[in-house]
PDB file of N, CA, C and O in Angstrom:
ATOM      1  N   UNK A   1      30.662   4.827  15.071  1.00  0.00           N
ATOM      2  CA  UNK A   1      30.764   4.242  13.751  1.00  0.00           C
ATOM      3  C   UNK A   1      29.393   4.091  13.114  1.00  0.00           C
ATOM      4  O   UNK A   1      29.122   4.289  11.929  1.00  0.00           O
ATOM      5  N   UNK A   2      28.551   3.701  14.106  1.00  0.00           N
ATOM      6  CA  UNK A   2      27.072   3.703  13.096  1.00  0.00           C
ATOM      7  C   UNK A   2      26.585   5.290  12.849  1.00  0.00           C
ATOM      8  O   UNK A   2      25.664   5.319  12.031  1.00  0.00           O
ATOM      9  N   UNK A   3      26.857   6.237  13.203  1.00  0.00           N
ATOM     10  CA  UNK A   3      26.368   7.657  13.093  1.00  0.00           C
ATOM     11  C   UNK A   3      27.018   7.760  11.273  1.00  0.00           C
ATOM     12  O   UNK A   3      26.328   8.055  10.297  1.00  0.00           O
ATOM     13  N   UNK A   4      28.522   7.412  11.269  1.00  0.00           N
ATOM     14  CA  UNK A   4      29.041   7.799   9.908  1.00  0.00           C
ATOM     15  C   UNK A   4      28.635   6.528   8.898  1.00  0.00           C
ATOM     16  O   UNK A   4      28.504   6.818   7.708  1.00  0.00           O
ATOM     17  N   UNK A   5      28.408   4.999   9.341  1.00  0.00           N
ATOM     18  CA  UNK A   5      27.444   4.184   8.568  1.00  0.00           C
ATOM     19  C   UNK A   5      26.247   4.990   7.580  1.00  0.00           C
ATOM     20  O   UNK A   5      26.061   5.073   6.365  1.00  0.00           O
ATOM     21  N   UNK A   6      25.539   5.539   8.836  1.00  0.00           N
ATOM     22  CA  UNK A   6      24.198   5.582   8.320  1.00  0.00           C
ATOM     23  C   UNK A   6      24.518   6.700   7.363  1.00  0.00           C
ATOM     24  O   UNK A   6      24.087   6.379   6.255  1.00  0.00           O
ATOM     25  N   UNK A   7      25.319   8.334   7.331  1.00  0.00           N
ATOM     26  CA  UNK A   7      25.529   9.111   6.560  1.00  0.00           C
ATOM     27  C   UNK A   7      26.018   8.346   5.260  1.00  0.00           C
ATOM     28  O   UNK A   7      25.410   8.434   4.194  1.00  0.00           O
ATOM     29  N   UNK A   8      26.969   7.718   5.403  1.00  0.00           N
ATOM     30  CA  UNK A   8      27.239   6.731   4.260  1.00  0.00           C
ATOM     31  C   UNK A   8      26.264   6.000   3.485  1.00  0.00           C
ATOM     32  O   UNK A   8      26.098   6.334   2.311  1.00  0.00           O
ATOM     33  N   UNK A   9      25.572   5.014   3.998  1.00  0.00           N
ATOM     34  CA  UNK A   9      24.400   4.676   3.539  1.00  0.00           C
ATOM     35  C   UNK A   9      23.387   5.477   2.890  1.00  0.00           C
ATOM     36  O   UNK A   9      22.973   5.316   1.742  1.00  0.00           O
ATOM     37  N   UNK A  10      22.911   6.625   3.982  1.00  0.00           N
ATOM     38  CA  UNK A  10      22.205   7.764   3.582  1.00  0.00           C
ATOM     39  C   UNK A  10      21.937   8.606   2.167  1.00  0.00           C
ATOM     40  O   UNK A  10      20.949   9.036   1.571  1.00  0.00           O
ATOM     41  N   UNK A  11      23.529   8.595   1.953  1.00  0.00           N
ATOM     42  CA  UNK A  11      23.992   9.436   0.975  1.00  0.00           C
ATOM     43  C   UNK A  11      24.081   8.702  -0.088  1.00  0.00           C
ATOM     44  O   UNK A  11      24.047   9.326  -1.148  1.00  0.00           O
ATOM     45  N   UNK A  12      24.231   7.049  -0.173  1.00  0.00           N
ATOM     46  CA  UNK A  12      24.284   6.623  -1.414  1.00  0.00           C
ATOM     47  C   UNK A  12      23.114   6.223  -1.580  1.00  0.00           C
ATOM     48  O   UNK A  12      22.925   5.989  -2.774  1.00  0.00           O
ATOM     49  N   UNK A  13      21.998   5.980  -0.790  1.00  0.00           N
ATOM     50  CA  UNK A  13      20.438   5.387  -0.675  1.00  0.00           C
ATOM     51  C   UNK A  13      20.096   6.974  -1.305  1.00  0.00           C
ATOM     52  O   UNK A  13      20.104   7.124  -2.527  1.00  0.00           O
ATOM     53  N   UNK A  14      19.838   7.983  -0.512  1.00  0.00           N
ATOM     54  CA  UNK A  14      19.266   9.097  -1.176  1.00  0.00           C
ATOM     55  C   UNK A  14      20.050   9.888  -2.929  1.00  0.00           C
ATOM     56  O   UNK A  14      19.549  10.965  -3.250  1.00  0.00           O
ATOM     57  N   UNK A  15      20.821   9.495  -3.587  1.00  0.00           N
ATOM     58  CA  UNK A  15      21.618   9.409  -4.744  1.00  0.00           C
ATOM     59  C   UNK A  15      20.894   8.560  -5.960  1.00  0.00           C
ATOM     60  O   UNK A  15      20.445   8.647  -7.102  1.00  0.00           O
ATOM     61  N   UNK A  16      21.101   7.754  -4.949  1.00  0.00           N
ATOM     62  CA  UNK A  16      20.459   6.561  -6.122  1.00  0.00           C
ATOM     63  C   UNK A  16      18.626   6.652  -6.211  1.00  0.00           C
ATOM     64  O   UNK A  16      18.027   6.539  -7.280  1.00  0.00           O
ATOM     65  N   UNK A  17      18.033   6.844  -5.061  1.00  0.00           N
ATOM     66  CA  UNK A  17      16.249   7.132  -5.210  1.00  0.00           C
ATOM     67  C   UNK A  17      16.542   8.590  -5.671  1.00  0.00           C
ATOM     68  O   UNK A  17      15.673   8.741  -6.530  1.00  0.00           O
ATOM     69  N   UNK A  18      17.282   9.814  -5.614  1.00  0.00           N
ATOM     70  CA  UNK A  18      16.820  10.636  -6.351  1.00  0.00           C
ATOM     71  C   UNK A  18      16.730  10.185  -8.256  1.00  0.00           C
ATOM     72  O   UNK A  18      15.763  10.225  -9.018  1.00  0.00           O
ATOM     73  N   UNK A  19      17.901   9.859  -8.459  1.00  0.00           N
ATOM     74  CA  UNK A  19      18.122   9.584 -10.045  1.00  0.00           C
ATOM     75  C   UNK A  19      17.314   8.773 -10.494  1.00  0.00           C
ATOM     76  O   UNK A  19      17.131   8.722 -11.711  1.00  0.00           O
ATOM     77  N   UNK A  20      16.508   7.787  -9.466  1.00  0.00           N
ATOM     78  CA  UNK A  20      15.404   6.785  -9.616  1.00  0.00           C
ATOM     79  C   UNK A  20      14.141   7.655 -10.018  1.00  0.00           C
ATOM     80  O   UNK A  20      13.378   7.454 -10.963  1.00  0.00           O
ATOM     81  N   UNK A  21      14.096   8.786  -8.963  1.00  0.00           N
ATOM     82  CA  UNK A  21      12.756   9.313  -9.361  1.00  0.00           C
ATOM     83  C   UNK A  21      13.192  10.507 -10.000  1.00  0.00           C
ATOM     84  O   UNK A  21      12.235  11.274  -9.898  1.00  0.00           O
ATOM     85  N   UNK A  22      14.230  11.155 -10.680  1.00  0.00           N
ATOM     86  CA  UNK A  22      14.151  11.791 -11.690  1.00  0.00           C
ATOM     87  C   UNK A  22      13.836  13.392 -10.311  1.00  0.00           C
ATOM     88  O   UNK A  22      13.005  14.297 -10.242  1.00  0.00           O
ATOM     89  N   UNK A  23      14.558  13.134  -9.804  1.00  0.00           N
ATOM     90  CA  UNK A  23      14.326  14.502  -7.997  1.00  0.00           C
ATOM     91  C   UNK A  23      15.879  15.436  -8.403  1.00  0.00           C
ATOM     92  O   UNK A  23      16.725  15.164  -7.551  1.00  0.00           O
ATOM     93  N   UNK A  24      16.240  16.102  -9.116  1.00  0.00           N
ATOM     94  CA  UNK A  24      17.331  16.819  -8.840  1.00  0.00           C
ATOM     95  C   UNK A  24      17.321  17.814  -7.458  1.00  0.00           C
ATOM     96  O   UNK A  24      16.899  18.970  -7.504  1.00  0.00           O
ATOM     97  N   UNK A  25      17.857  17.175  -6.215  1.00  0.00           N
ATOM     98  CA  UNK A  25      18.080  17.464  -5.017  1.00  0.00           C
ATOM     99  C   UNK A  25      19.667  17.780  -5.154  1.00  0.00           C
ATOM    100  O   UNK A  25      20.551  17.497  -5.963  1.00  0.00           O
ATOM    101  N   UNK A  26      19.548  18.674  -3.677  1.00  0.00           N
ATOM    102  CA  UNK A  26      21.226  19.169  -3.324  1.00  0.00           C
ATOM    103  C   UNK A  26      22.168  17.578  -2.914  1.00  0.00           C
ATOM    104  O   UNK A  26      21.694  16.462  -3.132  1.00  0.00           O
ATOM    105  N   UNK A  27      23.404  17.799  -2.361  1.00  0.00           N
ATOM    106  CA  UNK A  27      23.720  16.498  -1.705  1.00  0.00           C
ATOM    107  C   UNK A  27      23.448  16.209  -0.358  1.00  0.00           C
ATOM    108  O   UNK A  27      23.518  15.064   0.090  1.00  0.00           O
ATOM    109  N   UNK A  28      23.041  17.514   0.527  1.00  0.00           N
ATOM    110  CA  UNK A  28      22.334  17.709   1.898  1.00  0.00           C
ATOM    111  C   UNK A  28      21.293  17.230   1.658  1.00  0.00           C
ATOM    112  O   UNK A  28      21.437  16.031   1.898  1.00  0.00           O
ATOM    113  N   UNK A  29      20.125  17.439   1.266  1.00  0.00           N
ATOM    114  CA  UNK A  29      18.937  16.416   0.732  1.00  0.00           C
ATOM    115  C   UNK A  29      19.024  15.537   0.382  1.00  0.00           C
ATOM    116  O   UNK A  29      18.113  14.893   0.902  1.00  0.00           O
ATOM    117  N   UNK A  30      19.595  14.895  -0.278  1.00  0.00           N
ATOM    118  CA  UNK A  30      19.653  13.574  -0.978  1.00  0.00           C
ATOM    119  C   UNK A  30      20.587  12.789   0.593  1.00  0.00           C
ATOM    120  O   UNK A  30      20.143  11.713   0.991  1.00  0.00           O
ATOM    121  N   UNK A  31      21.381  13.195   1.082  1.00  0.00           N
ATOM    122  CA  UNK A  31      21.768  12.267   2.654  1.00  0.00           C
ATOM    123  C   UNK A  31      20.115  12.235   2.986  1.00  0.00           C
ATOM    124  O   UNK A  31      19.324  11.362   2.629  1.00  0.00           O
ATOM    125  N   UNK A  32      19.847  13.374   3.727  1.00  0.00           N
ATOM    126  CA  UNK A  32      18.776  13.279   4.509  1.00  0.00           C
ATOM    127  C   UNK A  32      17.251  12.436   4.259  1.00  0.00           C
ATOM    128  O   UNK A  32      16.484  11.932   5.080  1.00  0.00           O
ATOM    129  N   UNK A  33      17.183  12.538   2.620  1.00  0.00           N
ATOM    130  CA  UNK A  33      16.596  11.437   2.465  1.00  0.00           C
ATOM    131  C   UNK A  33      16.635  10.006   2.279  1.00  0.00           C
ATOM    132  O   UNK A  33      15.798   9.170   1.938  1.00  0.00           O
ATOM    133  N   UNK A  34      18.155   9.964   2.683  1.00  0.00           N
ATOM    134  CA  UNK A  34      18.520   8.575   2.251  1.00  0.00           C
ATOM    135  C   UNK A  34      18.220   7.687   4.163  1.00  0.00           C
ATOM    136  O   UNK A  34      17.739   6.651   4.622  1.00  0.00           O
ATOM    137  N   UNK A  35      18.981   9.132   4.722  1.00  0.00           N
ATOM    138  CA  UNK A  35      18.858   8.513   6.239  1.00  0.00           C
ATOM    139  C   UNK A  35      17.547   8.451   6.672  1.00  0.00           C
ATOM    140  O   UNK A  35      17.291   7.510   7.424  1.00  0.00           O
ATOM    141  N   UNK A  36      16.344   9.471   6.293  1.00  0.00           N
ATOM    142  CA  UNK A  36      15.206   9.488   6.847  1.00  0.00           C
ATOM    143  C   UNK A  36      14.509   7.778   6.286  1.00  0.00           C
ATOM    144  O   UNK A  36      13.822   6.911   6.826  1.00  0.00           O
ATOM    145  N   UNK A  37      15.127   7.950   4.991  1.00  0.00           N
ATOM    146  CA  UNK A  37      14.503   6.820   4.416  1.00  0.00           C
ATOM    147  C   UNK A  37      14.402   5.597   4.649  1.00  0.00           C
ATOM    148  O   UNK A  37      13.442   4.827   4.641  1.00  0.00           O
ATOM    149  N   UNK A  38      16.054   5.410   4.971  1.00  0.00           N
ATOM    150  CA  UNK A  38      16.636   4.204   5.889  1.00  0.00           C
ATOM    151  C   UNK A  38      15.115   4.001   7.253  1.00  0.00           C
ATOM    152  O   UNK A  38      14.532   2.919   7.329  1.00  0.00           O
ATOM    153  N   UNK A  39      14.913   4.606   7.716  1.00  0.00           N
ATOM    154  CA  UNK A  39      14.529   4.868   9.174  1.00  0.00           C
ATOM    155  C   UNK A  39      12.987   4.110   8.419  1.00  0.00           C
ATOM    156  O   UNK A  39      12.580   3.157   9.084  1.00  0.00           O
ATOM    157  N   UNK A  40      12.268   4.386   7.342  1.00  0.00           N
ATOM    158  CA  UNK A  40      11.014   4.414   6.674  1.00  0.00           C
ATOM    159  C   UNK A  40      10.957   3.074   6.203  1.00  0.00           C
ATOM    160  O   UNK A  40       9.995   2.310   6.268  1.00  0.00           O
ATOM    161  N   UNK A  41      12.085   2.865   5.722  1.00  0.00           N
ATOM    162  CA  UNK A  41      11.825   1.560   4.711  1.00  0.00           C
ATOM    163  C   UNK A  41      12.413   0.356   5.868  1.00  0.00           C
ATOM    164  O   UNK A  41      12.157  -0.813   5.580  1.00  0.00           O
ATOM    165  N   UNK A  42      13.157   0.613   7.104  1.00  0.00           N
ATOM    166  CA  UNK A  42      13.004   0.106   7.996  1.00  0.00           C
ATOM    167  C   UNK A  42      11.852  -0.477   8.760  1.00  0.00           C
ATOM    168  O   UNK A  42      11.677  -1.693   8.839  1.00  0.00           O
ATOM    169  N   UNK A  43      11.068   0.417   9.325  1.00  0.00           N
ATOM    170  CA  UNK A  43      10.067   0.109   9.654  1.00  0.00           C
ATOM    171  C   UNK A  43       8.829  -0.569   9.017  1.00  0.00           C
ATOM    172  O   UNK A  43       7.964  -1.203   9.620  1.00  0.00           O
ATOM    173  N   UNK A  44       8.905  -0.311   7.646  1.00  0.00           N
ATOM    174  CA  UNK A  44       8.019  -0.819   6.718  1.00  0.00           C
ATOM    175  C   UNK A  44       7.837  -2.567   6.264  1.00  0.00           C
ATOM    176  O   UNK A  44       6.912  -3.310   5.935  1.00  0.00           O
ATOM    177  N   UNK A  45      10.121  -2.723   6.595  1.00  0.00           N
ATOM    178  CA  UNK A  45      10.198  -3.780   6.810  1.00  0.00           C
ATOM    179  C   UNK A  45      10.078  -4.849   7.850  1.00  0.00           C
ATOM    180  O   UNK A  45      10.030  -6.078   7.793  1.00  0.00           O
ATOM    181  N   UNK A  46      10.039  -3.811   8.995  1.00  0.00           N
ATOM    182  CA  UNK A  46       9.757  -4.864  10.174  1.00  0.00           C
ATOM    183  C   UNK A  46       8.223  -5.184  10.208  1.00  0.00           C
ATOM    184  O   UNK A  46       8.009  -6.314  10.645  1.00  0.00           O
ATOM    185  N   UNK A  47       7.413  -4.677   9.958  1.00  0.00           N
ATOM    186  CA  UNK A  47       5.638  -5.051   9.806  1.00  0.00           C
ATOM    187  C   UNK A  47       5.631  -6.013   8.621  1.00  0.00           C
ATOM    188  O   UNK A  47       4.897  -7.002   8.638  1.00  0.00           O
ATOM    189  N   UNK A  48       6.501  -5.718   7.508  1.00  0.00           N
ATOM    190  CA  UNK A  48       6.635  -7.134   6.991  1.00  0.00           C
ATOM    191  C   UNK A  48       7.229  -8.640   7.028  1.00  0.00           C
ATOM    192  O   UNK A  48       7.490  -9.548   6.239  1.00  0.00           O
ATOM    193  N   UNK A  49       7.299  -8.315   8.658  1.00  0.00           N
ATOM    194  CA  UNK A  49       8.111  -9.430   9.050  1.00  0.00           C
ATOM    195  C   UNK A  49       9.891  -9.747   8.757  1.00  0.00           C
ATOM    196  O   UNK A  49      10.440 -10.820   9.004  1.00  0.00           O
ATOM    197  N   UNK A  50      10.553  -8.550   8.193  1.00  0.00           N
ATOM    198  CA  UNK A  50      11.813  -9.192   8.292  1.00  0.00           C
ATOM    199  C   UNK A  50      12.379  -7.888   9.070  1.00  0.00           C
ATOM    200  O   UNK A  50      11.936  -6.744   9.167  1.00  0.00           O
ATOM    201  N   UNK A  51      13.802  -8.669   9.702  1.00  0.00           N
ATOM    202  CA  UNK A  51      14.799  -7.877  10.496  1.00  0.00           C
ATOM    203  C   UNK A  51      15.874  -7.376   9.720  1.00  0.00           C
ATOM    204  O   UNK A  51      16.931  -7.955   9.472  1.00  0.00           O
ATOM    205  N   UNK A  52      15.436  -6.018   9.285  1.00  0.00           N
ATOM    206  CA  UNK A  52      17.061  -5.239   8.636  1.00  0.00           C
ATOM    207  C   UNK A  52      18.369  -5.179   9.351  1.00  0.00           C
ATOM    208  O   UNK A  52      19.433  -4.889   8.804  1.00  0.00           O
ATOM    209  N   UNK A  53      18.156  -5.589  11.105  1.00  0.00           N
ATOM    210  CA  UNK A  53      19.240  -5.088  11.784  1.00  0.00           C
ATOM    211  C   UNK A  53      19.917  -6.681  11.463  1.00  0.00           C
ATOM    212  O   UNK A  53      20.974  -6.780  12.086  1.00  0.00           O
ATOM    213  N   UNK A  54      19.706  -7.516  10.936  1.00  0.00           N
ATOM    214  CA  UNK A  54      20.213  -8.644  10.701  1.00  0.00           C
ATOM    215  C   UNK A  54      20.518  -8.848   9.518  1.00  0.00           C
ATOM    216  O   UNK A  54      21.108  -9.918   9.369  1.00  0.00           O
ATOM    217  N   UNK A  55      20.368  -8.289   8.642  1.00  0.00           N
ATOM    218  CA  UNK A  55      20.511  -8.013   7.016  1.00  0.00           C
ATOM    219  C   UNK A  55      21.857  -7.649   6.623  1.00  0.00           C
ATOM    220  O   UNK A  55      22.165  -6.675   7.310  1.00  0.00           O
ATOM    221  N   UNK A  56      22.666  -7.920   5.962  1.00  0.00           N
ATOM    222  CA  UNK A  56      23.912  -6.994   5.206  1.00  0.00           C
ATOM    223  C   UNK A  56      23.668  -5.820   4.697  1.00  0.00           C
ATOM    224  O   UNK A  56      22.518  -5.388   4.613  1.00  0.00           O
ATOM    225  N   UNK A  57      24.846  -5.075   4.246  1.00  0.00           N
ATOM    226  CA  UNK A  57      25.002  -3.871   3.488  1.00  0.00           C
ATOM    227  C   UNK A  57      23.701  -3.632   2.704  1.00  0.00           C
ATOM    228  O   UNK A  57      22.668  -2.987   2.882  1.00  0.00           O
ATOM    229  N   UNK A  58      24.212  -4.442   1.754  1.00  0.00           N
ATOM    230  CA  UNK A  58      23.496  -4.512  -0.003  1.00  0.00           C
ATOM    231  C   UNK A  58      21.826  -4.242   0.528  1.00  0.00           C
ATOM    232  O   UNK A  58      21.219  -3.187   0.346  1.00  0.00           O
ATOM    233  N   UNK A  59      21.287  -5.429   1.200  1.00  0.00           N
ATOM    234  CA  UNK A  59      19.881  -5.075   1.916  1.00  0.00           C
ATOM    235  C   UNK A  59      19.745  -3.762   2.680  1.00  0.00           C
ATOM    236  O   UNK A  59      18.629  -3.345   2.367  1.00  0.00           O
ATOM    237  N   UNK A  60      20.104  -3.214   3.214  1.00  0.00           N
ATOM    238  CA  UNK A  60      20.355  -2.177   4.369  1.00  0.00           C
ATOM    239  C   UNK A  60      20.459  -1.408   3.312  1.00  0.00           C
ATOM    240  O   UNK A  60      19.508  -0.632   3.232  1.00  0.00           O
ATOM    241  N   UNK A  61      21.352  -1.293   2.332  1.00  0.00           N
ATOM    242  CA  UNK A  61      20.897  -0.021   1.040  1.00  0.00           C
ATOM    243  C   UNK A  61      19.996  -0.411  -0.219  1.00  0.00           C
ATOM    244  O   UNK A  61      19.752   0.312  -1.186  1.00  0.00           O
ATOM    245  N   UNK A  62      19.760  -1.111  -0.097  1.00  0.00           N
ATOM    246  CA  UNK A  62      17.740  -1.504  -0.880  1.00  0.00           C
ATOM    247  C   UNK A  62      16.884  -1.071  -0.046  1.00  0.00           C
ATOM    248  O   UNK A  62      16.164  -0.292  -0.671  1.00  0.00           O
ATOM    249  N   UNK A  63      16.452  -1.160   1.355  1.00  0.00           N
ATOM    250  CA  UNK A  63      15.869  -0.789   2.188  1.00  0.00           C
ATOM    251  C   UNK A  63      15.943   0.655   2.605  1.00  0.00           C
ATOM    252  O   UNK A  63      14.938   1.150   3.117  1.00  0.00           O
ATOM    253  N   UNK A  64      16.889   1.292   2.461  1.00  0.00           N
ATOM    254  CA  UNK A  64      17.119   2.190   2.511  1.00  0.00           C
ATOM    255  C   UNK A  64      16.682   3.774   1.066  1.00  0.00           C
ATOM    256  O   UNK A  64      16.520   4.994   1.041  1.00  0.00           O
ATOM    257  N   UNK A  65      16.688   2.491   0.070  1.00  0.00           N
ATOM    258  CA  UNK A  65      16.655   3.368  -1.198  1.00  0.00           C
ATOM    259  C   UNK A  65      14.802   3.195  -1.539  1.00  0.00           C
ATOM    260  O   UNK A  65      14.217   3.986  -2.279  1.00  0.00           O
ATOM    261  N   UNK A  66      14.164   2.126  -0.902  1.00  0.00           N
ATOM    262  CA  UNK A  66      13.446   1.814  -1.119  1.00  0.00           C
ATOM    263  C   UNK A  66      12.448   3.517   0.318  1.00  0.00           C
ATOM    264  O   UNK A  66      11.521   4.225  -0.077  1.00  0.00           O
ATOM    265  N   UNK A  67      12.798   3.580   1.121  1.00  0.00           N
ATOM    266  CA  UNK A  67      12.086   4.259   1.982  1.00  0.00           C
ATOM    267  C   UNK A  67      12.051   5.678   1.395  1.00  0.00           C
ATOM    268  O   UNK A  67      11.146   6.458   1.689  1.00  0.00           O
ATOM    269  N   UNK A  68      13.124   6.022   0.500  1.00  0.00           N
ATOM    270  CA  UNK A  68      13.542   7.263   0.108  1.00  0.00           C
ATOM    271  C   UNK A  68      12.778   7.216  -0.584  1.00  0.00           C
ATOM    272  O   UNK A  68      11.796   7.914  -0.330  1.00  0.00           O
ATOM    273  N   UNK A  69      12.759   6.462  -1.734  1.00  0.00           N
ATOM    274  CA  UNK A  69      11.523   6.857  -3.113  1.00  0.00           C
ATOM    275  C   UNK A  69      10.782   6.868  -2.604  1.00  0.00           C
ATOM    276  O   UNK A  69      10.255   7.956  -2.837  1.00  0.00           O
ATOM    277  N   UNK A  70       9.989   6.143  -1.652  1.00  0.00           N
ATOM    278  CA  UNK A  70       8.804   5.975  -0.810  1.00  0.00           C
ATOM    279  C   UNK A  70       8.489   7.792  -0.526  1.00  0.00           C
ATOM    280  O   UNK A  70       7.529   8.411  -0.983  1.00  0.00           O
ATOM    281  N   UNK A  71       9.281   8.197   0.098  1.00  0.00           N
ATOM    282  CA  UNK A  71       9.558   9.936   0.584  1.00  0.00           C
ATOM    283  C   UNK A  71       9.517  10.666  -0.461  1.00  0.00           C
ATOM    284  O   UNK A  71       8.845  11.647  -0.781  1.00  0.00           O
ATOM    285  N   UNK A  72      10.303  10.082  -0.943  1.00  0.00           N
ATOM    286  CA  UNK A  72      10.292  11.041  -2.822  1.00  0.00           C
ATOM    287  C   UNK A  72       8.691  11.638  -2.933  1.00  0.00           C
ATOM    288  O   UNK A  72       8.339  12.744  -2.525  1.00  0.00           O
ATOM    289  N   UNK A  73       7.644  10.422  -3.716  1.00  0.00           N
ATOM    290  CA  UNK A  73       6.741  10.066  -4.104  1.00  0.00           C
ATOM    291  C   UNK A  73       5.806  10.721  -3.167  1.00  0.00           C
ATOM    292  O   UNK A  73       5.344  11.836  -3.413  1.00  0.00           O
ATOM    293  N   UNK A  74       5.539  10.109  -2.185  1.00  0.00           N
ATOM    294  CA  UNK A  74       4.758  11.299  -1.110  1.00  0.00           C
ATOM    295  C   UNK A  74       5.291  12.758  -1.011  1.00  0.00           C
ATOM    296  O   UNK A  74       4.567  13.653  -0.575  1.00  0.00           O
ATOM    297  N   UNK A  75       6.254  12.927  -1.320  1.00  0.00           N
ATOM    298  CA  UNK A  75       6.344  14.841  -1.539  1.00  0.00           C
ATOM    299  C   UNK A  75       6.143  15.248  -2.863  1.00  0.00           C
ATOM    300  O   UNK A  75       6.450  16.365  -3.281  1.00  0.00           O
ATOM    301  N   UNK A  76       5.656  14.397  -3.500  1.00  0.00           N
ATOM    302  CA  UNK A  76       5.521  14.991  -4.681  1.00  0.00           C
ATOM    303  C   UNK A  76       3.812  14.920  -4.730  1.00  0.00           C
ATOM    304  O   UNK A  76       3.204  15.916  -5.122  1.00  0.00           O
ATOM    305  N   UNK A  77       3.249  13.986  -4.412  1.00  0.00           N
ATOM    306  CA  UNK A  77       1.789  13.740  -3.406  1.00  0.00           C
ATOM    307  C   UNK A  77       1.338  15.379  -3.363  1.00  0.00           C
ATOM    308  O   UNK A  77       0.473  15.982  -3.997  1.00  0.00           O
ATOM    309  N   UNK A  78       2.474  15.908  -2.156  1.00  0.00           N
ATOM    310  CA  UNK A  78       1.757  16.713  -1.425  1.00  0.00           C
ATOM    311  C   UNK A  78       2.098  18.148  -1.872  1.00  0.00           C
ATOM    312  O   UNK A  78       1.550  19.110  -1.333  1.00  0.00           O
TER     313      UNK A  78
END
């Protein structure tokens, strides 16, 4: 169940940071950045001291949308 969570999540986290940053991506990209992102804006949050694995939905896809633009923005960087 968390494998199809996170695609779920994934896919609406990477949806919403593409249209955020103006990224016309496929819908295979836009998961993958939603899940990579998840994974980014995760970690970003635990050095800031809070626990996502203790967080609800709604947080878990802010955090999630938040790692993606994060990804966005650095590929556009590079």
């Amino acid at each position: 169940m968390g494998f199809l969570y996170s695609i779920l999540i994934g896919g609406i986290a990477g949806y919403i940071a593409s249209r955020l940053m103006d990224s016309h991506n496929s819908a295979l990209v836009n998961i993958i950045l939603g899940i990579v992102g998840g994974f980014v804006g995760g970690f970003v949050a635990r050095k800031l001291g809070n626990d996502p694995d203790n967080d609800g939905l709604f947080m878990n896809l802010l955090i999630a949308v938040g790692g993606a633009v994060l990804l966005i923005f650095v590929g556009r960087l590079l």
